[in-house]
N, C-alpha and C positions, 0 to 999 in steps of 0.2 A: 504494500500500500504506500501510497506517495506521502498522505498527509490525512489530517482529520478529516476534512470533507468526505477523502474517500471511503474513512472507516465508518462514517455517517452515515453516507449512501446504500449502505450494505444492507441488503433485506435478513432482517435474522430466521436463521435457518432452526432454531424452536419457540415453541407456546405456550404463553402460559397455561395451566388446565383450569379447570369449571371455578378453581378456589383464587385463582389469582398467582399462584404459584409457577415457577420454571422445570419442570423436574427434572433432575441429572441422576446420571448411575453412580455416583459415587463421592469422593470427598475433592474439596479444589484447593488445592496445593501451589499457592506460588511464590516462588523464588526468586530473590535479590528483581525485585520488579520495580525499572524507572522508564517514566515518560516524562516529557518537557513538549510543551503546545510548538509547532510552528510561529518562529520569528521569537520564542522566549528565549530568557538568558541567561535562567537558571531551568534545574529539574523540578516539574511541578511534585512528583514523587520521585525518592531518591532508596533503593537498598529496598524495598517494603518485601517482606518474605513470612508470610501466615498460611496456615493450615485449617480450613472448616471441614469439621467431617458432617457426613450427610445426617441431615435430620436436626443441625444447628444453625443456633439464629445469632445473629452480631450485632453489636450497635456500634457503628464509628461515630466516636467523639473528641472533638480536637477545634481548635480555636478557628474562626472564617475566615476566607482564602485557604485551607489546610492541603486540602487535594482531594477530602470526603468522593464529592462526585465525580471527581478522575474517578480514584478506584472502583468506584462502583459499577 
């Protein structure tokens, strides 16, 4: 992908079901994860590396401008 628009553009390829929910098989595991927007001049997230196993719920909380909905 070139840039954010293009990751925008993207039709997601799953759906929520009847409760609102995404279902996955399994737990989401990432690793030393950074992005920085197009034309910024630092990392909007920098190192971030979390494990949710399935059937777990999270709350990010952290002061505004943090990167909250980057990550999400």
């Amino acid at each position: 992908m070139e840039n954010y628009r293009d990751l925008s553009d993207q039709k997601p390829k799953i759906s929520p079901n009847e409760n609102g929910m995404i279902p996955h098989h399994g737990d989401i595991d990432l690793r030393d994860i950074s992005f920085r927007y197009d034309g910024g001049d630092s990392d909007t997230l920098r190192d971030i590396s979390m494990k949710i196993k399935k059937g777990e719920r999270i709350t990010l909380v952290r002061h505004n401008n943090a990167g909250k909905t980057t990550l999400v």
